[in-house]
PDB file of the backbone (N, CA, C, O) and the ligand in Angstrom, with CONECT records:
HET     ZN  A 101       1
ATOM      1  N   UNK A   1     128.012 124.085 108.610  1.00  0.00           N
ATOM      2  CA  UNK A   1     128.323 122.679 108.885  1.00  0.00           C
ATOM      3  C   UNK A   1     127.348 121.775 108.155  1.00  0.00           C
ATOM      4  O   UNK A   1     126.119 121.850 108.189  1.00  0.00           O
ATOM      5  N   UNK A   2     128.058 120.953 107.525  1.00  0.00           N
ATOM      6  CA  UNK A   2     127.530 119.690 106.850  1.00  0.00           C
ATOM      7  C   UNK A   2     127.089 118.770 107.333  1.00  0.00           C
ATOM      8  O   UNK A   2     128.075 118.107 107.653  1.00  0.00           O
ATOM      9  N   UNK A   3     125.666 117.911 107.805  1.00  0.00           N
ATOM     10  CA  UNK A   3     125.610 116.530 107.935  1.00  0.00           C
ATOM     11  C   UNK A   3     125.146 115.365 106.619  1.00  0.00           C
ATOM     12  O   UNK A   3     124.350 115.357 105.681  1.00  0.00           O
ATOM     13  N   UNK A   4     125.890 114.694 107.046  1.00  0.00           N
ATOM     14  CA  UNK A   4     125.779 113.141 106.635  1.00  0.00           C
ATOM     15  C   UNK A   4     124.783 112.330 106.883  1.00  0.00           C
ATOM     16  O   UNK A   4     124.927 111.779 107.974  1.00  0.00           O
ATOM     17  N   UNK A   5     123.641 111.968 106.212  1.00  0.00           N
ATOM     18  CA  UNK A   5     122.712 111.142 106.895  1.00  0.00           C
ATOM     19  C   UNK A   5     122.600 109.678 106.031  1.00  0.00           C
ATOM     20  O   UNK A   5     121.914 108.734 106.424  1.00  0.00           O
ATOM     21  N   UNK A   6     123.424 109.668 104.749  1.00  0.00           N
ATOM     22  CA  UNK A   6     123.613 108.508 104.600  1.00  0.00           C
ATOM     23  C   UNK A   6     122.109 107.649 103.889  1.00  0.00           C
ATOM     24  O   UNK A   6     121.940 106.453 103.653  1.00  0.00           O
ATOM     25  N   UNK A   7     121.302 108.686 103.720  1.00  0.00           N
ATOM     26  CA  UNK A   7     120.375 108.396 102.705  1.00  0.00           C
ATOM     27  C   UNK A   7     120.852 108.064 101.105  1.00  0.00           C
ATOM     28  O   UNK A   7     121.527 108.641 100.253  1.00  0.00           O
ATOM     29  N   UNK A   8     120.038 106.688 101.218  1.00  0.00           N
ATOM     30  CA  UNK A   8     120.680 106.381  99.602  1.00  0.00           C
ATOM     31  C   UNK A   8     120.050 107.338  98.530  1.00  0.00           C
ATOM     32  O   UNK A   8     118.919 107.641  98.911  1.00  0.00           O
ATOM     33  N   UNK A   9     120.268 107.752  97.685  1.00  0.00           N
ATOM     34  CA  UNK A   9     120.069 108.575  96.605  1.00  0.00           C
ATOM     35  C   UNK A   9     118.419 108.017  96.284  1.00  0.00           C
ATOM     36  O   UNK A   9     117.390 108.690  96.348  1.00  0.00           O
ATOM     37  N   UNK A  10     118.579 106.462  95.900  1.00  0.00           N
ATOM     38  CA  UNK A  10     116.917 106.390  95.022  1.00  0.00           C
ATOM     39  C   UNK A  10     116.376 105.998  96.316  1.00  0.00           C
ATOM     40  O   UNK A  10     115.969 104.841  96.209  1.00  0.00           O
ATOM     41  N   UNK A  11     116.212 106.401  97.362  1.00  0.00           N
ATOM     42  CA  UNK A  11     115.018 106.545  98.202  1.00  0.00           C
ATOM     43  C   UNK A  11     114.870 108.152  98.954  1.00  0.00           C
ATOM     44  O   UNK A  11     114.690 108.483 100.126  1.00  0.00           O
ATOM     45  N   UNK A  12     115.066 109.071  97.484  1.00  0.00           N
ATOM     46  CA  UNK A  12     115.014 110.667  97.855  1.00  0.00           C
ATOM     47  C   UNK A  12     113.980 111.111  96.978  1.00  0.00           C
ATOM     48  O   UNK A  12     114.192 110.791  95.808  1.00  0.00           O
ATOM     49  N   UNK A  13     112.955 111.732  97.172  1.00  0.00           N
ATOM     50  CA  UNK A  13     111.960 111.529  96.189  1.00  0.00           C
ATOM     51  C   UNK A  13     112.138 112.902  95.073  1.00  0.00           C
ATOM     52  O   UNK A  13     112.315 114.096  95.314  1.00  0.00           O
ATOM     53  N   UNK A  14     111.999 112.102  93.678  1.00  0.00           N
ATOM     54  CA  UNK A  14     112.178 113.072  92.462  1.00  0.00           C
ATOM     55  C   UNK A  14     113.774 112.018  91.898  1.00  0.00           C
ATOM     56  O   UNK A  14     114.342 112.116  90.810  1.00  0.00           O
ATOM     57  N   UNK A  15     113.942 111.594  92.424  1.00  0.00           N
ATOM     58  CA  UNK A  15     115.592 110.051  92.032  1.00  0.00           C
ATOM     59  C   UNK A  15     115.000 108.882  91.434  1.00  0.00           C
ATOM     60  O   UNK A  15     115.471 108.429  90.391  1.00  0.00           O
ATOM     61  N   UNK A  16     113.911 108.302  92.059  1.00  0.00           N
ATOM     62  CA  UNK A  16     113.105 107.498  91.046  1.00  0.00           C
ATOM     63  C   UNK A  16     111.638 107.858  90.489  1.00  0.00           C
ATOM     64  O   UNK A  16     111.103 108.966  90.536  1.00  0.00           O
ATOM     65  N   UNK A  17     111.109 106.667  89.952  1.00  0.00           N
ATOM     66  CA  UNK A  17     109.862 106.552  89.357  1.00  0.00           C
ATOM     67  C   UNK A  17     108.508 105.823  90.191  1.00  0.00           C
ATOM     68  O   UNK A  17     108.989 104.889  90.832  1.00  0.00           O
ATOM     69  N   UNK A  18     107.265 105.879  90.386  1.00  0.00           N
ATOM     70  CA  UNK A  18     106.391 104.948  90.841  1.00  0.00           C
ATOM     71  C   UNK A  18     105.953 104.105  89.830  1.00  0.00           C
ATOM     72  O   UNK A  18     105.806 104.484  88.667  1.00  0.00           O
ATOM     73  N   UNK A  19     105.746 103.028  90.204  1.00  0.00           N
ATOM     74  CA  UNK A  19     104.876 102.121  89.268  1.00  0.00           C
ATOM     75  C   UNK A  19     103.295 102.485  90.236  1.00  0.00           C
ATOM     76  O   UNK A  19     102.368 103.005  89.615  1.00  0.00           O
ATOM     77  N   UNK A  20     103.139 102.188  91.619  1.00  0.00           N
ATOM     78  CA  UNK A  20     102.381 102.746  92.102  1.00  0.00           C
ATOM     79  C   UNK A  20     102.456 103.694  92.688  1.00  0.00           C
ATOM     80  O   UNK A  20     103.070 103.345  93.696  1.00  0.00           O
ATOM     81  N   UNK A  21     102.103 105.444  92.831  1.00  0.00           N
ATOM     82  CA  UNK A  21     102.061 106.226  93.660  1.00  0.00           C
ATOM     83  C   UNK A  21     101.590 106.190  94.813  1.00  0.00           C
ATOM     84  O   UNK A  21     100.654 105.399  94.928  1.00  0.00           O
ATOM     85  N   UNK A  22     101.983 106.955  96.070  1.00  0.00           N
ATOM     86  CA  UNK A  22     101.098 106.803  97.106  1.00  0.00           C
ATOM     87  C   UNK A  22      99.922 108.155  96.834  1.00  0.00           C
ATOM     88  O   UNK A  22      99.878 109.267  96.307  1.00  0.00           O
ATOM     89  N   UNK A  23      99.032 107.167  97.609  1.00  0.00           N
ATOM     90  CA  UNK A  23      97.604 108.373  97.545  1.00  0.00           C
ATOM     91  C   UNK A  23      97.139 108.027  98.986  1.00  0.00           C
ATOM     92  O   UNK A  23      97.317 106.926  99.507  1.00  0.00           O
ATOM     93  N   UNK A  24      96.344 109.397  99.744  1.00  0.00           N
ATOM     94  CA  UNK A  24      95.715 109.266 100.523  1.00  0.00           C
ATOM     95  C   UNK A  24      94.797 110.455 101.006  1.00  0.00           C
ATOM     96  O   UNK A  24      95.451 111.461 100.732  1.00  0.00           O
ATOM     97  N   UNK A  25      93.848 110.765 101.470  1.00  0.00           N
ATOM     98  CA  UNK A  25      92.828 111.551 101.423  1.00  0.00           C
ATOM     99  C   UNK A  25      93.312 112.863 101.329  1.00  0.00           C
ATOM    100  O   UNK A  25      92.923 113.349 100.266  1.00  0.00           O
ATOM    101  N   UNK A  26      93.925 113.571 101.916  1.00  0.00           N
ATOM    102  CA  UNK A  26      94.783 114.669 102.008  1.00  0.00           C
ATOM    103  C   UNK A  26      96.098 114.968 101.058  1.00  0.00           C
ATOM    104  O   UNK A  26      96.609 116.087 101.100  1.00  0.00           O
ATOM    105  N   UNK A  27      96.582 114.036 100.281  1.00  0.00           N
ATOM    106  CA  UNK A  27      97.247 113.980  99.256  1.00  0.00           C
ATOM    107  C   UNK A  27      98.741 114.579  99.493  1.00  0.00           C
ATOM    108  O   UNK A  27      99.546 114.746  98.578  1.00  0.00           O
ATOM    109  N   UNK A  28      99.055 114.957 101.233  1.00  0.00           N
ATOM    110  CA  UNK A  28      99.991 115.563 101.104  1.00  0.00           C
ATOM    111  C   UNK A  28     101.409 114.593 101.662  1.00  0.00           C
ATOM    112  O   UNK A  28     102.584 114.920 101.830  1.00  0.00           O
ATOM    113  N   UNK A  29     100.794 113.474 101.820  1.00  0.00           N
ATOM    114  CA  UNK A  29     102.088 112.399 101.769  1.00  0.00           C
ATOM    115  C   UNK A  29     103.317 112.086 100.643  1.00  0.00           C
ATOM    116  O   UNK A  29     104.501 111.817 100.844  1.00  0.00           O
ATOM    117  N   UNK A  30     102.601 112.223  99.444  1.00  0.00           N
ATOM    118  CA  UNK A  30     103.274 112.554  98.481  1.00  0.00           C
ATOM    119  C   UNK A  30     104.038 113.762  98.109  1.00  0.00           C
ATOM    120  O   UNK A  30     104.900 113.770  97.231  1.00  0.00           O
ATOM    121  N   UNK A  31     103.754 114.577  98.674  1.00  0.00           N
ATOM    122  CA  UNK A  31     104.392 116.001  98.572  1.00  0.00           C
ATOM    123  C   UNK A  31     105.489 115.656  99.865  1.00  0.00           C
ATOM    124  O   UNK A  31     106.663 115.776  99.515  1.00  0.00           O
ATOM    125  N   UNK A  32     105.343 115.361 100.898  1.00  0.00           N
ATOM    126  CA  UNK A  32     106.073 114.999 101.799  1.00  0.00           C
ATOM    127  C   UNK A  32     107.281 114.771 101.380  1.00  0.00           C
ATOM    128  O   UNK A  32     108.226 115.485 101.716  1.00  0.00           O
ATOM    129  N   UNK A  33     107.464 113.096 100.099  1.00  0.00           N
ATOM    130  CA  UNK A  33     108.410 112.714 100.160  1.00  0.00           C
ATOM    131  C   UNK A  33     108.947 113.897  98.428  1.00  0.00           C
ATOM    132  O   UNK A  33     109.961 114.562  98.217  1.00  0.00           O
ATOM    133  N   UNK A  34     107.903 113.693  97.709  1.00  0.00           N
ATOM    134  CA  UNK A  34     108.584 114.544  96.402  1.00  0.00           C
ATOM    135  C   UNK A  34     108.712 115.883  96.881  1.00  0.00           C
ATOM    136  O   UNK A  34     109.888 115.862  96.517  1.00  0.00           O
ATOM    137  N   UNK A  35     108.575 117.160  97.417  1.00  0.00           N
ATOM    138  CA  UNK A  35     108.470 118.370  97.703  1.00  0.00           C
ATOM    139  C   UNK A  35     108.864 118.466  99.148  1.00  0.00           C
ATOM    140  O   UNK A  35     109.939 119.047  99.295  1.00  0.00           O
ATOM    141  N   UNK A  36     108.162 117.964 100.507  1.00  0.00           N
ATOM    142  CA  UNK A  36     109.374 118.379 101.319  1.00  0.00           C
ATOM    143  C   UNK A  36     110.508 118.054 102.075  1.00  0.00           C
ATOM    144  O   UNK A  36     111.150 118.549 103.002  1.00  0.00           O
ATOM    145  N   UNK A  37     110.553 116.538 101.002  1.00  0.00           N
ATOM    146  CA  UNK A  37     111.693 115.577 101.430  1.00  0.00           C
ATOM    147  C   UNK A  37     112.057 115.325 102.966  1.00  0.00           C
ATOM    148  O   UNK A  37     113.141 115.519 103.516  1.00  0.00           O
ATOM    149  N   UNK A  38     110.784 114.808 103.551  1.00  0.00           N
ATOM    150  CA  UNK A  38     111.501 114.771 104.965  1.00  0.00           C
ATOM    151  C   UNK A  38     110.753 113.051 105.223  1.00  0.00           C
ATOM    152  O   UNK A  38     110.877 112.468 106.300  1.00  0.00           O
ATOM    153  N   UNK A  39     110.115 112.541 104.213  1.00  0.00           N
ATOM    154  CA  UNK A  39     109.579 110.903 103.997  1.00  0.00           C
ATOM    155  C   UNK A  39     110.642 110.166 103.188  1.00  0.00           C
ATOM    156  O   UNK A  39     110.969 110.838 102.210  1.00  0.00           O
ATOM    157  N   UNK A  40     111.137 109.275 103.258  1.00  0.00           N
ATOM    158  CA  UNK A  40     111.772 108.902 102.095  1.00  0.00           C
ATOM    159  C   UNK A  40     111.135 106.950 102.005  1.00  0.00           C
ATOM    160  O   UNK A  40     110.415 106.277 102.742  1.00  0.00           O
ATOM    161  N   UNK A  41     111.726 106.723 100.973  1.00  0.00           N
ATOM    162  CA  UNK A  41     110.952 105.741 100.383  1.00  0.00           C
ATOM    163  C   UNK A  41     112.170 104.848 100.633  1.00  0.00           C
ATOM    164  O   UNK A  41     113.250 105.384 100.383  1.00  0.00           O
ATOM    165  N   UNK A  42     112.213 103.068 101.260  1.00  0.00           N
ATOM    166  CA  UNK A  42     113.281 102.613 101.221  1.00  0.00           C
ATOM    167  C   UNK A  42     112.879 101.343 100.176  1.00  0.00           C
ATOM    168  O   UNK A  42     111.705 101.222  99.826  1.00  0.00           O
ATOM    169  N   UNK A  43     113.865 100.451  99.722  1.00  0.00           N
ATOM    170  CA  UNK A  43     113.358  99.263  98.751  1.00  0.00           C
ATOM    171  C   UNK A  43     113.271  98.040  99.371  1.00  0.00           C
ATOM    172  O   UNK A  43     113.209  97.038  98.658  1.00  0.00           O
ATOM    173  N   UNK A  44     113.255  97.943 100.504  1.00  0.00           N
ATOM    174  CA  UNK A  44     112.560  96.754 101.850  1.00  0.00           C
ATOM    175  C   UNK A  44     111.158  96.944 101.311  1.00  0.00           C
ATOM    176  O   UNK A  44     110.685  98.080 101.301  1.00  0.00           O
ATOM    177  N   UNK A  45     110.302  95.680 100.761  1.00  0.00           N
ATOM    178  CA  UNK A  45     109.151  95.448 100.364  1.00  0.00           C
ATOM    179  C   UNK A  45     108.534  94.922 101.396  1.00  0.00           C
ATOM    180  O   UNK A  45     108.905  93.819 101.796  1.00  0.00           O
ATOM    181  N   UNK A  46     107.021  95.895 102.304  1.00  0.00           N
ATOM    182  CA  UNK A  46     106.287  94.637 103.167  1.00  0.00           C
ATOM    183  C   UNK A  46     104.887  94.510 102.304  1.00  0.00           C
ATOM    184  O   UNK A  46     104.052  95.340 101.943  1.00  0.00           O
ATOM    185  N   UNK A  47     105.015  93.149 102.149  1.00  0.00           N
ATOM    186  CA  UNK A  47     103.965  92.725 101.091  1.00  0.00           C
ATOM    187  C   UNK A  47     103.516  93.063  99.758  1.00  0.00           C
ATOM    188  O   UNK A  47     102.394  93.013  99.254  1.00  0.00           O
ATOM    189  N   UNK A  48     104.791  93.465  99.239  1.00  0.00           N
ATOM    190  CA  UNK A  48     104.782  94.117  98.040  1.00  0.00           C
ATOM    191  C   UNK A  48     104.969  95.361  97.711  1.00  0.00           C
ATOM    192  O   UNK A  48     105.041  95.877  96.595  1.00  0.00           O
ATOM    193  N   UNK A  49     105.053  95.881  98.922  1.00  0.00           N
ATOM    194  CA  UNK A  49     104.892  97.794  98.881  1.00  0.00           C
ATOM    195  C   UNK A  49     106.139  97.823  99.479  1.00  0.00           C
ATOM    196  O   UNK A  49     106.871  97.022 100.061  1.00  0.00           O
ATOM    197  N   UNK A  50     106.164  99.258  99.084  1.00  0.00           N
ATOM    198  CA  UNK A  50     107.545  99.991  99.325  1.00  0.00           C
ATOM    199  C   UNK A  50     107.495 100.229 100.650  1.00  0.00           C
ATOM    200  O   UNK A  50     106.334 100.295 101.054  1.00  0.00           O
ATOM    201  N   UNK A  51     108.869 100.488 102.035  1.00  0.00           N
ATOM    202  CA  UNK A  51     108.525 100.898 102.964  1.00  0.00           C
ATOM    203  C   UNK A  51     108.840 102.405 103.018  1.00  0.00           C
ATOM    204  O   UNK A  51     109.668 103.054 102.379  1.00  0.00           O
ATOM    205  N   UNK A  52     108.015 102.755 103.892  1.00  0.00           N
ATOM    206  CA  UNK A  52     108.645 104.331 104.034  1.00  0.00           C
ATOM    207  C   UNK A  52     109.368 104.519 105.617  1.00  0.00           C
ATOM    208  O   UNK A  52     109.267 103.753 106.575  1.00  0.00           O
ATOM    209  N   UNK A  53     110.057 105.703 105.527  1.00  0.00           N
ATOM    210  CA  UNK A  53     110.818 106.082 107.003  1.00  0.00           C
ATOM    211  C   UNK A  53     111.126 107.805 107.106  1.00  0.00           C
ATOM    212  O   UNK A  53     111.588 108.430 106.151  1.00  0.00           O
ATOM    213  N   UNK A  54     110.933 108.163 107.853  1.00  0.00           N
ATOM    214  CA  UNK A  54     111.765 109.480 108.713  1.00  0.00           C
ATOM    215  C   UNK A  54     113.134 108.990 109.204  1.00  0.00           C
ATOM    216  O   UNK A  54     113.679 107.980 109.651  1.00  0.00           O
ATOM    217  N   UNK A  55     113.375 110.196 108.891  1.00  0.00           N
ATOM    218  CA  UNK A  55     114.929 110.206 109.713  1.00  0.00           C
ATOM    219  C   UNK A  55     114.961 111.884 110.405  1.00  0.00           C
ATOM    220  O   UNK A  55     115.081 112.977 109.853  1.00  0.00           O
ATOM    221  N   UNK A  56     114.801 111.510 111.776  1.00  0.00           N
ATOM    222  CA  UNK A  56     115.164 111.892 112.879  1.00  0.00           C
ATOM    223  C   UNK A  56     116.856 112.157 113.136  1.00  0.00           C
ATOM    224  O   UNK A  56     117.738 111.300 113.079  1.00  0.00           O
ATOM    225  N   UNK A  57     116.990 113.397 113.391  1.00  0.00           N
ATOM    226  CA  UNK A  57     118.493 113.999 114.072  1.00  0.00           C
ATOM    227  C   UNK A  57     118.553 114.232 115.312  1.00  0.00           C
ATOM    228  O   UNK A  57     117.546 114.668 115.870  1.00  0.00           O
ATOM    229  N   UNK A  58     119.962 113.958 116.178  1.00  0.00           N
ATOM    230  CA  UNK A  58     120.096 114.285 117.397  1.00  0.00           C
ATOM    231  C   UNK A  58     120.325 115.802 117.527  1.00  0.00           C
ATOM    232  O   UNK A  58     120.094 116.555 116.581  1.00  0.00           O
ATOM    233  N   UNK A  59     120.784 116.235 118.714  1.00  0.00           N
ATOM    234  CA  UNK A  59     121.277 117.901 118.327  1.00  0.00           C
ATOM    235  C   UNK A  59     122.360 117.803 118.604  1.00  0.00           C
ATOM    236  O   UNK A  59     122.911 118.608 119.355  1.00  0.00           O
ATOM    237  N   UNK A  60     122.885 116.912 118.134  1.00  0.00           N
ATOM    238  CA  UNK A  60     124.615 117.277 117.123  1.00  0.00           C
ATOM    239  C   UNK A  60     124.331 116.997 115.867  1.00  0.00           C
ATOM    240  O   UNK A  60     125.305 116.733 115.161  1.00  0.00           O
ATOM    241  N   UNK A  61     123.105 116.971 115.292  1.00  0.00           N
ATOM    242  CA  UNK A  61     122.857 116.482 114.121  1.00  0.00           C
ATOM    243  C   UNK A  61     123.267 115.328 113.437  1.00  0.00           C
ATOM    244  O   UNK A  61     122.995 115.193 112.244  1.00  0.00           O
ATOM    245  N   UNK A  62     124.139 114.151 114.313  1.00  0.00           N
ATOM    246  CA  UNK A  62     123.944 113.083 113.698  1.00  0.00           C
ATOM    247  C   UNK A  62     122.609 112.265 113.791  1.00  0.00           C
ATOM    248  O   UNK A  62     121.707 112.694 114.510  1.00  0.00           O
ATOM    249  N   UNK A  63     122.435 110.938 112.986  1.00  0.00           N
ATOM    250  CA  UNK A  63     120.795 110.254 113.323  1.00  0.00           C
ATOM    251  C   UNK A  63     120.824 109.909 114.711  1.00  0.00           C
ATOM    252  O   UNK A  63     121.792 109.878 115.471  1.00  0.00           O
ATOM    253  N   UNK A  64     119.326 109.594 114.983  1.00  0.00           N
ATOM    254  CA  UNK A  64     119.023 109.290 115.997  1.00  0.00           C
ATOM    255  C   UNK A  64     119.255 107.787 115.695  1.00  0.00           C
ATOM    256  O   UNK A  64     120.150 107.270 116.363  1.00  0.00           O
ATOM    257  N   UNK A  65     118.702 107.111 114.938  1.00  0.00           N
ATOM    258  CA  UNK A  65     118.646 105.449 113.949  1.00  0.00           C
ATOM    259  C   UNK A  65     119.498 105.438 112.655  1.00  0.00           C
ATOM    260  O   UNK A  65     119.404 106.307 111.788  1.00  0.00           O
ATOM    261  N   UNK A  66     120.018 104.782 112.623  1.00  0.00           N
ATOM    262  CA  UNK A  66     120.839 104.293 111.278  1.00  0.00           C
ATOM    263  C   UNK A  66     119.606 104.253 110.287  1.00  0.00           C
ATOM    264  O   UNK A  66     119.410 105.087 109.403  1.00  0.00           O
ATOM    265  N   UNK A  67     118.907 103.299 110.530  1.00  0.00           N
ATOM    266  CA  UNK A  67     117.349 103.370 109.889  1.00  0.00           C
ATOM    267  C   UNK A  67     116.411 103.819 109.220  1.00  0.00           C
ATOM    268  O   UNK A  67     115.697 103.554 108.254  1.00  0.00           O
ATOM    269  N   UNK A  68     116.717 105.063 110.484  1.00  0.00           N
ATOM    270  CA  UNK A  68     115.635 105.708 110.664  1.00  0.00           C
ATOM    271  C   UNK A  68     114.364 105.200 111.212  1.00  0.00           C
ATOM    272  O   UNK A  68     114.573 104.113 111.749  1.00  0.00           O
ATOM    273  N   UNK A  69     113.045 105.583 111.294  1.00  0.00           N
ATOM    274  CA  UNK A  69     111.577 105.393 111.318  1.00  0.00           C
ATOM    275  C   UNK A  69     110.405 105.166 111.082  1.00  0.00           C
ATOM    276  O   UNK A  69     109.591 106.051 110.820  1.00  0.00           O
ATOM    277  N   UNK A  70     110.102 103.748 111.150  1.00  0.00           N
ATOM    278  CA  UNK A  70     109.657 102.942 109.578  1.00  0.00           C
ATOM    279  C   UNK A  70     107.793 104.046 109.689  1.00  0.00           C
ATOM    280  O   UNK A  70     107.620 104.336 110.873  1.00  0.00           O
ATOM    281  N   UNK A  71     106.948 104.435 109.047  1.00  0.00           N
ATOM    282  CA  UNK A  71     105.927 104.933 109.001  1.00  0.00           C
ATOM    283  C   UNK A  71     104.871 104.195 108.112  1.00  0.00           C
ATOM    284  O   UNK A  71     105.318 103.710 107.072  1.00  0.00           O
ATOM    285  N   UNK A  72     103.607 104.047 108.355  1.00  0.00           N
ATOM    286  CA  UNK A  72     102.727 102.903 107.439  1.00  0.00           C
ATOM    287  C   UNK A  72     101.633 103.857 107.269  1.00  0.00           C
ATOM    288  O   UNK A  72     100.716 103.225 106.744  1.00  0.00           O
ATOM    289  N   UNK A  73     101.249 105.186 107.474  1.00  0.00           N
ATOM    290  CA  UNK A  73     100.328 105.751 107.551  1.00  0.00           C
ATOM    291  C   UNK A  73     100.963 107.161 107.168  1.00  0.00           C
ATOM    292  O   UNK A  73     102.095 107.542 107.467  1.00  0.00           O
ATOM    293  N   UNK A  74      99.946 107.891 106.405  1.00  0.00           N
ATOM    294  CA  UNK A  74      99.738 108.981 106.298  1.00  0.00           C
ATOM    295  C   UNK A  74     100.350 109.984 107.821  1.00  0.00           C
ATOM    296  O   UNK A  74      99.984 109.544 108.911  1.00  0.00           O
ATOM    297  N   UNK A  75     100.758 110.572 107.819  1.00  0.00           N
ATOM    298  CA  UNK A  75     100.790 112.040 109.229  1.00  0.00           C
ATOM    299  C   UNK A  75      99.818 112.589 109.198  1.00  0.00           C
ATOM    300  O   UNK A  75      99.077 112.673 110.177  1.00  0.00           O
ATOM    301  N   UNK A  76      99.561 113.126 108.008  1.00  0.00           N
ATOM    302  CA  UNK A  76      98.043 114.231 107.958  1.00  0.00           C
ATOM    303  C   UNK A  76      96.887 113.884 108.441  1.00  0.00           C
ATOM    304  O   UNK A  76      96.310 114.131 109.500  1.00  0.00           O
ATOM    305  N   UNK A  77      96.498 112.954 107.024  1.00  0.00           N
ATOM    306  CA  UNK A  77      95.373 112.205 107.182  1.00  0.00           C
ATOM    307  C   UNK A  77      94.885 111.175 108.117  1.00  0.00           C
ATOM    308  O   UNK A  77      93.764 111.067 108.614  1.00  0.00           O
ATOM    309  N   UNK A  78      95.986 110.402 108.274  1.00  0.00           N
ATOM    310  CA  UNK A  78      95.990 108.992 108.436  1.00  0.00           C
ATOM    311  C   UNK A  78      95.521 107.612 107.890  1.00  0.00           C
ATOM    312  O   UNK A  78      95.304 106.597 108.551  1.00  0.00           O
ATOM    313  N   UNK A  79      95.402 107.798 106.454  1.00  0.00           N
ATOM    314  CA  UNK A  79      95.296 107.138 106.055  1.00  0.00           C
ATOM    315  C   UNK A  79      96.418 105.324 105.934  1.00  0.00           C
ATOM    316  O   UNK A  79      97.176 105.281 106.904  1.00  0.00           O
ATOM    317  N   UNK A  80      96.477 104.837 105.579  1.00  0.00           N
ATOM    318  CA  UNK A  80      97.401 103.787 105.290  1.00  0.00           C
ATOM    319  C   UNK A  80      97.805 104.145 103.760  1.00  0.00           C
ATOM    320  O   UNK A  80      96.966 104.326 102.877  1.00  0.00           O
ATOM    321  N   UNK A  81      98.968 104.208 103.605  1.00  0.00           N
ATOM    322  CA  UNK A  81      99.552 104.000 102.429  1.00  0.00           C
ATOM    323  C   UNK A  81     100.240 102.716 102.361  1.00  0.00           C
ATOM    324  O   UNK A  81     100.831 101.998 103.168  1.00  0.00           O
ATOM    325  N   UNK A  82      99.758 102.648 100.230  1.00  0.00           N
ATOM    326  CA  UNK A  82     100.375 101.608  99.839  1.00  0.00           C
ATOM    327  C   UNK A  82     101.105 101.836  98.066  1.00  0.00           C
ATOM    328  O   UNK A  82     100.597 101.823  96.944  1.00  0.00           O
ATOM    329  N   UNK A  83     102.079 101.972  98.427  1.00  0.00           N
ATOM    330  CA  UNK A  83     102.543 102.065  97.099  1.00  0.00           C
ATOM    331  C   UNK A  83     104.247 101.647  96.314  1.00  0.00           C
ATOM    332  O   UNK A  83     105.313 101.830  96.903  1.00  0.00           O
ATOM    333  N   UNK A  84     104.169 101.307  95.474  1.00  0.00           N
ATOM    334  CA  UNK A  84     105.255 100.808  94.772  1.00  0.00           C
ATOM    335  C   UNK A  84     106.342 101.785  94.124  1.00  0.00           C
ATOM    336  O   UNK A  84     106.144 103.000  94.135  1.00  0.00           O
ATOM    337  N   UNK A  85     107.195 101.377  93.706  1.00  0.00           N
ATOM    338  CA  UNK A  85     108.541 102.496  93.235  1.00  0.00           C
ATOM    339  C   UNK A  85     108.275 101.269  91.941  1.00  0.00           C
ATOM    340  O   UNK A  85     107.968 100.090  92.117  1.00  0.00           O
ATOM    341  N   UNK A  86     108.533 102.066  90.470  1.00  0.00           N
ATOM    342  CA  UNK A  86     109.446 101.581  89.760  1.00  0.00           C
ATOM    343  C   UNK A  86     110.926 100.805  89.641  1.00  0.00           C
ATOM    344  O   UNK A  86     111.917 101.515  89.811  1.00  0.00           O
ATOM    345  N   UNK A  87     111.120  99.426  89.364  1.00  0.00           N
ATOM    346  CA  UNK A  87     112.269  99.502  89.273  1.00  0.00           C
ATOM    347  C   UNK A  87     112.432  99.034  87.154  1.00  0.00           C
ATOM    348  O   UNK A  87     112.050  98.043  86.532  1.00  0.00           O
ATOM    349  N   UNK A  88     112.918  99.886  86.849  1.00  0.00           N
ATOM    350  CA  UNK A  88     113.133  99.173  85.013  1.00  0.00           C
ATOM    351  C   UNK A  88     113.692  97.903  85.015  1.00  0.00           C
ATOM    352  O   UNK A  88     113.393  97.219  84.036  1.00  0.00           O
ATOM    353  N   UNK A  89     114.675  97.223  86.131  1.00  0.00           N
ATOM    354  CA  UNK A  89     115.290  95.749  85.478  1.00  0.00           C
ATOM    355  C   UNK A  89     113.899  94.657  85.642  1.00  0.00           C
ATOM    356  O   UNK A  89     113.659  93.624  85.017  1.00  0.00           O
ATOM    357  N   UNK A  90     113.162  95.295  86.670  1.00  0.00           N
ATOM    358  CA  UNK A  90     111.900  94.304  86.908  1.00  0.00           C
ATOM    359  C   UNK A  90     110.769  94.182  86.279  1.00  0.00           C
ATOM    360  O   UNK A  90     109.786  94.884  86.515  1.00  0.00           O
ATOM    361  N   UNK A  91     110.840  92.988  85.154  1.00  0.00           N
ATOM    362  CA  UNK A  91     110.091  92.936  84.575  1.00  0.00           C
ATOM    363  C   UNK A  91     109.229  91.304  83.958  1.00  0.00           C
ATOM    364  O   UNK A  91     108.258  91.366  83.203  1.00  0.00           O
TER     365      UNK A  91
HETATM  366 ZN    ZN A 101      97.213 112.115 103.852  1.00  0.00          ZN2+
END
């Protein structure tokens, strides 16, 4: 069985580019969203930065949030992340 979660394509990481990467002491936030795809990156800017979110499933496996779960910090570390996506028309 298939679910649908309705994630847009360029907020799946390895679909776009950073202009800024995220970094944070433990470095594994970034692997999160490029390697174990369970962060994704949305293009809602707070204060210039990209937001990030989880998406959470019920156990019928649809979402819990349309949304999803906005996140401003590292899991690991806890650091605060701040970082930008590429877009090419913006220039
Ligand atoms: Zn970290």
């Amino acid at each position: 069985m298939q679910n649908d979660l309705d994630i847009p394509q360029n907020h799946i990481g390895g679909n776009f580019k950073w202009d800024i990467p995220p970094k944070c002491t433990c470095g594994m936030f970034r692997d999160a969203i490029e390697k174990e795809h369970f962060v994704f990156v949305s293009d809602r800017l707070h204060k210039g930065w990209n937001g990030f979110y989880m998406h959470p499933v019920c156990a019928n496996g649809e979402s819990v949030r349309a949304d999803g779960i906005s996140i401003t910090h590292c899991p690991f570390c806890g650091d605060e992340i701040k970082a930008k996506k590429f877009y090419p028309t913006n220039e």
